[in-house]
N, C-alpha and C positions, 0 to 999 in steps of 0.2 A: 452455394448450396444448390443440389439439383431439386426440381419440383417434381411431384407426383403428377401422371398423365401427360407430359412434355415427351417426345421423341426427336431422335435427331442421331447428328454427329455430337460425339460430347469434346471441348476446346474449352476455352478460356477468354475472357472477353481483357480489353485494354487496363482495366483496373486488377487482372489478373482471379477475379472471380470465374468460376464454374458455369458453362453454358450449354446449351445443348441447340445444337444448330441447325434444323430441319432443311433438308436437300430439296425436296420436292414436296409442296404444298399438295400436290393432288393426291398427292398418297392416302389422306383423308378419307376418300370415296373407295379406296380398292373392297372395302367389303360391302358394301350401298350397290345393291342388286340395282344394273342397268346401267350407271354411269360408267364415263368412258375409259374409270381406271380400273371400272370392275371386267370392261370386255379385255383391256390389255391386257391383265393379269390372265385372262381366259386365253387368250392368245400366245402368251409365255407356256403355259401349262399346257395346250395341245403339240407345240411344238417341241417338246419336253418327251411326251406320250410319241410321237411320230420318230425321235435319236432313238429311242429305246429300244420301239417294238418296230421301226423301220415303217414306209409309206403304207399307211390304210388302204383296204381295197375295195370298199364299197363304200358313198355317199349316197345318202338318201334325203327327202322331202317328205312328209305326212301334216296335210293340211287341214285344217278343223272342219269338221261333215256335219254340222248341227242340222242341217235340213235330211239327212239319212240315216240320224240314227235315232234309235226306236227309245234309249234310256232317258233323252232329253226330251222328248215328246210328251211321254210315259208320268215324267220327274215335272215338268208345266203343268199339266192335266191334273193332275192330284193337287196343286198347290192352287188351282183354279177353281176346284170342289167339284171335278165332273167324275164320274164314277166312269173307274178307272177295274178292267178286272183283269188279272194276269194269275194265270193256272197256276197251282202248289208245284205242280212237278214238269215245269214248263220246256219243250225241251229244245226253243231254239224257232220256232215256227211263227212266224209273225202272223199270221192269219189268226193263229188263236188269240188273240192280244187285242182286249173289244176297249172300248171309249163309247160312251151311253149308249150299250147295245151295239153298235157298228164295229165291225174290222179296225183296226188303225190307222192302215192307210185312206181309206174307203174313208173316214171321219177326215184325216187331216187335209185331203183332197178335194172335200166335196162339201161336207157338213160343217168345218169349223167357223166360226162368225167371226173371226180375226183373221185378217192376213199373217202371213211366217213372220214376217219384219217385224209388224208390229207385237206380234206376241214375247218372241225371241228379243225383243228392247226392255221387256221389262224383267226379266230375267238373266242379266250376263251375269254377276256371281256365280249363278248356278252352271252355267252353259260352260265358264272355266274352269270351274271345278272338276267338272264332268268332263270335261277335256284333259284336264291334268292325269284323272284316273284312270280314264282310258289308255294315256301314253306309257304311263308304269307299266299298265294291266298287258299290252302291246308290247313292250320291253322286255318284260318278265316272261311272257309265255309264249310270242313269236319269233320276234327276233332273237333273243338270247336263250329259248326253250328248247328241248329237245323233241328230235321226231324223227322217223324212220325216211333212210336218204335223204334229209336235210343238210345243207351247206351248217357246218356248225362255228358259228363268232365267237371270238374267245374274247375281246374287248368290242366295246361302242362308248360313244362321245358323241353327246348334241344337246344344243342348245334351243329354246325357245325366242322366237321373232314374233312381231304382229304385222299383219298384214294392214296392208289401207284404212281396209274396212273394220279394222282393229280386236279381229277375230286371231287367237295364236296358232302359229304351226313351228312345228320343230326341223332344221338342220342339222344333219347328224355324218356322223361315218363309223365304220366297223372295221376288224380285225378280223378275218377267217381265221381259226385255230391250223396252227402250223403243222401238229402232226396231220391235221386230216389233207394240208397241201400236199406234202411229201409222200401222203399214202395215194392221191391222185398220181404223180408224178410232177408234181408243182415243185422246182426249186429255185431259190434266189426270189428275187421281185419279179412283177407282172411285167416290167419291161423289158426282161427277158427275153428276147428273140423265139428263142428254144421251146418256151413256156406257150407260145402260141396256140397250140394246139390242143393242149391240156386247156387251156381257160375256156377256149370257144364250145370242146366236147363237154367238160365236167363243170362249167360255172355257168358262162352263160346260157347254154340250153337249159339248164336247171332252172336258176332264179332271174333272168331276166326277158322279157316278152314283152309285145306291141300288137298280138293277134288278138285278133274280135273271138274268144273261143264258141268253138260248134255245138261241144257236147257238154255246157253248162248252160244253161239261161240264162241263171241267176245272175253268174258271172259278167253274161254275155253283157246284161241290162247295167250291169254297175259299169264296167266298160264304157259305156256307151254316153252315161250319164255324168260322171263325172273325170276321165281319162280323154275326154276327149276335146280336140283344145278348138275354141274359137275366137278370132281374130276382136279384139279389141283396140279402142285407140291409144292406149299403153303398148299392147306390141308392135302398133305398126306405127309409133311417134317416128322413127330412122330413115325418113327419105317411104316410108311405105311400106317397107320391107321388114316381114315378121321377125323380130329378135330375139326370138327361141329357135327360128328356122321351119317352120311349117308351112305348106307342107314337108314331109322327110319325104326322101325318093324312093321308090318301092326296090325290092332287091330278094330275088327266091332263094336264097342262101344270107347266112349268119356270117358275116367277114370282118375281119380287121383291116382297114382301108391302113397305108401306110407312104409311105414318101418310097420312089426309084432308087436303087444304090446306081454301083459305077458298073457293076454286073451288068444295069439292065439298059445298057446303052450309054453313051457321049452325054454330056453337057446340055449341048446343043438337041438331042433326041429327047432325054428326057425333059427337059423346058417347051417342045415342041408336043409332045404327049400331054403334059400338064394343061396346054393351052386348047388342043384339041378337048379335051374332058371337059373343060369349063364350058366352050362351047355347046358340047350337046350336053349336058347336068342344066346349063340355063334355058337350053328347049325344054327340057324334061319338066322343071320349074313352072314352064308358063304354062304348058298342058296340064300340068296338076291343078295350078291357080283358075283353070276353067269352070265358068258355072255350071257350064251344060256335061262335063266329065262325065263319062260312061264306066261306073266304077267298077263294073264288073268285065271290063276288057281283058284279055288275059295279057299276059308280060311280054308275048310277042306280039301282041298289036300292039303293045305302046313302045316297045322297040321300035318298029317300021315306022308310025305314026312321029317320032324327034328324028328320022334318016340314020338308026344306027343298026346292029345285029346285035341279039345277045353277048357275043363272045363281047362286042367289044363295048359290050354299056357296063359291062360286070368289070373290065377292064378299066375303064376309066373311073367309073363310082370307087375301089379299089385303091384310088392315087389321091396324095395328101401333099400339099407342098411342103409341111413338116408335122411331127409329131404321129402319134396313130389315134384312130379313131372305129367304134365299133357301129357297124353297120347293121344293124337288126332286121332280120327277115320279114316281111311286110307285103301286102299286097297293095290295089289303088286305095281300096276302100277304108286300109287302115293306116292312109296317108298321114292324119290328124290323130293317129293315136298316140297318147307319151306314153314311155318307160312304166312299166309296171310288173310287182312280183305276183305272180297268181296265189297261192297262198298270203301274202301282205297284206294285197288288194283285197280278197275275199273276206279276212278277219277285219280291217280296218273302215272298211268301207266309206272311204273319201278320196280326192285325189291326194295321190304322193306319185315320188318319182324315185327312183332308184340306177346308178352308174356305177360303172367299174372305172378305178381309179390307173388309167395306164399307166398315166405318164408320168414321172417326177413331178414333170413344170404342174399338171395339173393337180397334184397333192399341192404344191406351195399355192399355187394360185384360189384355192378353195380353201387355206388357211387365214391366210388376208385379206382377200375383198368376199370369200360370201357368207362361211358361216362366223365371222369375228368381224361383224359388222360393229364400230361404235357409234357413237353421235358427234361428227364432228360440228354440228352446230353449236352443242351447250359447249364444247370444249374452246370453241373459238370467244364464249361470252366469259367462262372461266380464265380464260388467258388474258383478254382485257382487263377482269377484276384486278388480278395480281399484280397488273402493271398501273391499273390504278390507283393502287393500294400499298404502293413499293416503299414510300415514308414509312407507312403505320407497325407498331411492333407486332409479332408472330400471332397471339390471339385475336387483335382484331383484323390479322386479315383472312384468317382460318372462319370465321364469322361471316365478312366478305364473301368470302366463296357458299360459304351454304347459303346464304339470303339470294345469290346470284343464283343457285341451281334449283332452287326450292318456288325461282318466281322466272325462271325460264323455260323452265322443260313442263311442255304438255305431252298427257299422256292418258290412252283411252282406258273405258272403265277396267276392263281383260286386263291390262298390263296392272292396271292397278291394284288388284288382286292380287297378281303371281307378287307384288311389290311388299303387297301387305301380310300374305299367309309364309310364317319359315319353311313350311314342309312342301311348300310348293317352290321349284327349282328353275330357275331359268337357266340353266345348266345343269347338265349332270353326266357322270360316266363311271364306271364300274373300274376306273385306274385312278389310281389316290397321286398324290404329287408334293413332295416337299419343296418347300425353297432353301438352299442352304446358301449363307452369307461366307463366300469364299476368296473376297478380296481380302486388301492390306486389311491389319486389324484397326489402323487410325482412320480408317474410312468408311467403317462399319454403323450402321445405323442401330441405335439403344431405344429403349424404352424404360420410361420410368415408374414403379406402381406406389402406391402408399405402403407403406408395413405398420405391422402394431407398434403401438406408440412404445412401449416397451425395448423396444429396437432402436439404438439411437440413428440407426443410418439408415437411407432410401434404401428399396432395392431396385437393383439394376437389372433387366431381363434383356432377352433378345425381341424381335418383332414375329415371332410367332410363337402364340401358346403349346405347339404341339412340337415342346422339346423331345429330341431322338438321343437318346444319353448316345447312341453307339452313332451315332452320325457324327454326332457333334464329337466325342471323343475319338474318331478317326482321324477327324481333321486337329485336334486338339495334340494325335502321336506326330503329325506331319509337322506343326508348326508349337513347338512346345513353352514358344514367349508366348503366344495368345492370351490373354485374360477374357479377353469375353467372345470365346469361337463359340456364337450360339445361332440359332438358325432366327432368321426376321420374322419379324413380329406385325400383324397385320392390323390389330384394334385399331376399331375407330377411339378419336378424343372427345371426353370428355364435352368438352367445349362443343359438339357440333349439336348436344343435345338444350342449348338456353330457350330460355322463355322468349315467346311472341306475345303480341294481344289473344285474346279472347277468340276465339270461334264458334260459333252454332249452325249445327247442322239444320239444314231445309228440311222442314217437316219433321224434326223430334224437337218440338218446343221444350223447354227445361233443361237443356242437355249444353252442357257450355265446358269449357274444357281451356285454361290460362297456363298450360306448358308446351313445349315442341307439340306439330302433330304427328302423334304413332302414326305406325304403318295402316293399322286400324282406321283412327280418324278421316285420313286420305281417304283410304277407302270409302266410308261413308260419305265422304263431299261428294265424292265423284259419280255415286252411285245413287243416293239420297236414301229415301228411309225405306225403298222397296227392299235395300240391301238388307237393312234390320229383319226383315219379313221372310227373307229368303235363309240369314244366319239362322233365324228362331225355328226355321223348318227343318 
């Protein structure tokens, strides 16, 4: 007899009974936001989106600005009882935005009796929240919104990380819409040789920059405040040496630096050019790294000052021993400045960073180690579990494994949040993704549900609810022995949801709770009862 909530291969055990023989234990977690089966599956599915729609061409950064922005301030303040006044028909002016009679910033600067830290600790609920909406709100009307000579994306994909400090920010990449390539003169991919020139004239002068701008302020001061990078002892743990590369070298022109072909000399000439550049780029390095630097030198005193001439600093900055890389127009002063969109930047108001995706290797390589990061710590404690648990039969070691991930993974209150609320995404993308199960049909993984009793027999589904009659009937004209060509099925079991002991939350005396903890509960551990205070608001 098969049982309800059992999944597997279905076979037959030694006494010739019905069984159903589960392949991989971890498949449990692929829908449990954060663990390491839920990034793999994230990781199948962007690579899925990249055969289809071919290499993305922009990757981006946008990192939580809670100390810049006016709605979290604004959204404290009130929940604090300080009179709070913000104009009916407000149109964008921060000056008019008072906190007990004062300006806003003028109060968060000067008058408030709490430090940022401390105020911002007892509000993270909110502070993620207000993070989440922002990134939609960011989604929906900048990146993917319309506007006059705007670069227009026709898909994006990005996911949510937390940083150290356990504040979230999101990795992403886009699609530029292809007719608007084509109407450039863009054809084939960015690695296109050809395409050179089209990218540097109609993309990157467009959307991406590293200038201090002249003729904004506003700009100029966000620029300054958050774009600009300073040395920590996270960048310089590698022998000393910044590992994001900063300072960048200055350069009065926008170029693609690329590798010598056989055109531009021997073997021997270019290996000797290569080696020459390195030399003067590591003069150029140490003059940058000076405290005393005269930032306002023009680009032929800093030519003369490393021993070279214009022609040939442009010439060597220019050479890549492989692959290309975009060299962004900069002067000394905006050595230290990252990647940013002036539009992005303007709306977003935090740091983020923004690239164009040249290379193949660098689409793969941004697939696998940065934005599908998983935890291979809990997974290495999982792995243990399963082999210490190799006697025991399939439920108690499916049991096993959640007691193992439920009492090894820590996680800060932000994550716990995005963990606890459905509508909040640790991923998300505007391109949908099926799995379809297109091996032999004896090696197809089933699932099993309850039916009405009515019904003398189980029924038998595939592993994912979101049956495609015409997909699966495709493959169904192709192989027409099939009985059960249906697409996988991702439910979690039954079983991952059993009873613990007893829990009470800190500081909501009366409040006990003798089943799994929801998503909820978590939350409230983690948070305590300022959480309650912040839902209720």
């Amino acid at each position: 007899n098969y049982f309800s909530g059992q999944k597997g291969i279905p076979g037959k055990d030694e006494g010739g009974q019905c069984k159903v023989q589960l392949t991989d234990m971890f498949d449990v977690f692929k829908k449990i936001k954060g663990t390491p089966k839920y990034w793999g599956a994230a990781k199948t599915e962007l690579v899925a989106k990249v055969k289809q729609l071919g290499p993305f061409h922009i990757f981006y950064t946008f990192s939580c600005g809670e100390m810049q922005w006016t709605e979290v301030f604004l959204s404290i303040f009130r929940r604090e009882g300080l009179d709070v006044h913000l104009p009916p028909d407000w149109n964008g002016n921060e000056a008019e935005l008072l906190v007990e009679g004062f300006p806003l910033w003028d109060y968060v600067n000067s008058k408030m009796s709490k430090n940022q830290h401390k105020l911002f600790k007892d509000y993270i609920f909110l502070i993620t929240r207000l993070f989440d909406a922002r990134v939609k709100s960011f989604v929906t009307n900048i990146l993917m919104g319309p506007g006059k000579d705007k670069i227009p994306f026709k898909y994006y994909s990005y996911r949510v990380e937390f940083q150290a400090r356990g504040m979230p920010h999101i990795h992403g990449v886009a699609w530029i819409d292809r007719d608007w390539l084509l109407k450039v003169g863009i054809t084939g991919d960015f690695s296109d040789e050809k395409n050179e020139k089209a990218i540097l004239e109609k993309i990157v002068d467009k959307l991406i920059t590293c200038q201090l701008p002249k003729d904004n302020q506003k700009l100029n001061n966000i620029v300054k405040e958050v774009q600009k990078h300073k040395h920590t002892k996270s960048c310089l743990k590698y022998n000393g040496a910044c590992r994001y590369n900063f300072p960048k070298l200055p350069c009065p022109v926008t170029i693609l630096a690329k590798p010598e072909t056989e055109a531009d000399g021997t073997e021997e000439q270019r290996r000797k050019n290569l080696n020459d550049a390195k030399i003067v780029l590591e003069k150029a390095k140490t003059l940058l790294n000076t405290e005393d630097l005269d930032e306002n030198m023009s680009f032929e005193t800093f030519c003369e000052k490393i021993g070279t001439t214009r022609e040939l600093y442009l010439k060597y900055i220019g050479l890549t021993s492989k692959g290309r890389v975009l060299i962004l127009k900069r002067t000394i002063k905006e050595r230290n400045i990252n990647n940013y969109s002036v539009e992005m930047l303007e709306c977003w108001n935090a740091n983020m960073d923004i690239q164009l995706a040249l290379e193949p290797y660098a689409v793969i390589t941004y697939i696998v180690s940065y934005v599908l990061k998983d935890e291979q710590g809990i997974t290495l404690f999982l792995k243990a579990t399963l082999q210490e648990s190799a006697c025991k039969n399939v439920k108690e070691r499916l049991k096993d494994l959640k007691e193992t991930y439920l009492t090894h993974r820590q996680i800060g209150a932000s994550e716990a949040v995005y963990r606890a609320l459905p509508d909040m995404k640790l991923k998300d993308s505007n391109i949908a993704t099926i799995y379809v199960s297109t091996g032999f049909p004896e090696n197809r993984s089933v699932f099993y549900k309850k039916v009405d009793s009515t019904n003398g027999d189980e029924e038998q589904i595939d592993q994912d609810d979101n049956n495609d009659d015409e997909v699966t009937g495709n493959y169904n004209e192709v192989d027409s022995d099939t009985e059960n060509d249906n697409l996988d099925d991702l439910d979690d079991l039954d079983d991952f949801q059993e009873s613990i002991n007893k829990v009470q939350i800190e500081g909501c005396e009366g409040h006990y709770y003798t089943s799994t903890p929801s998503p909820w509960l978590t939350l409230l551990l983690v948070l305590g009862k300022n959480c309650v205070n912040q839902i209720s608001c």
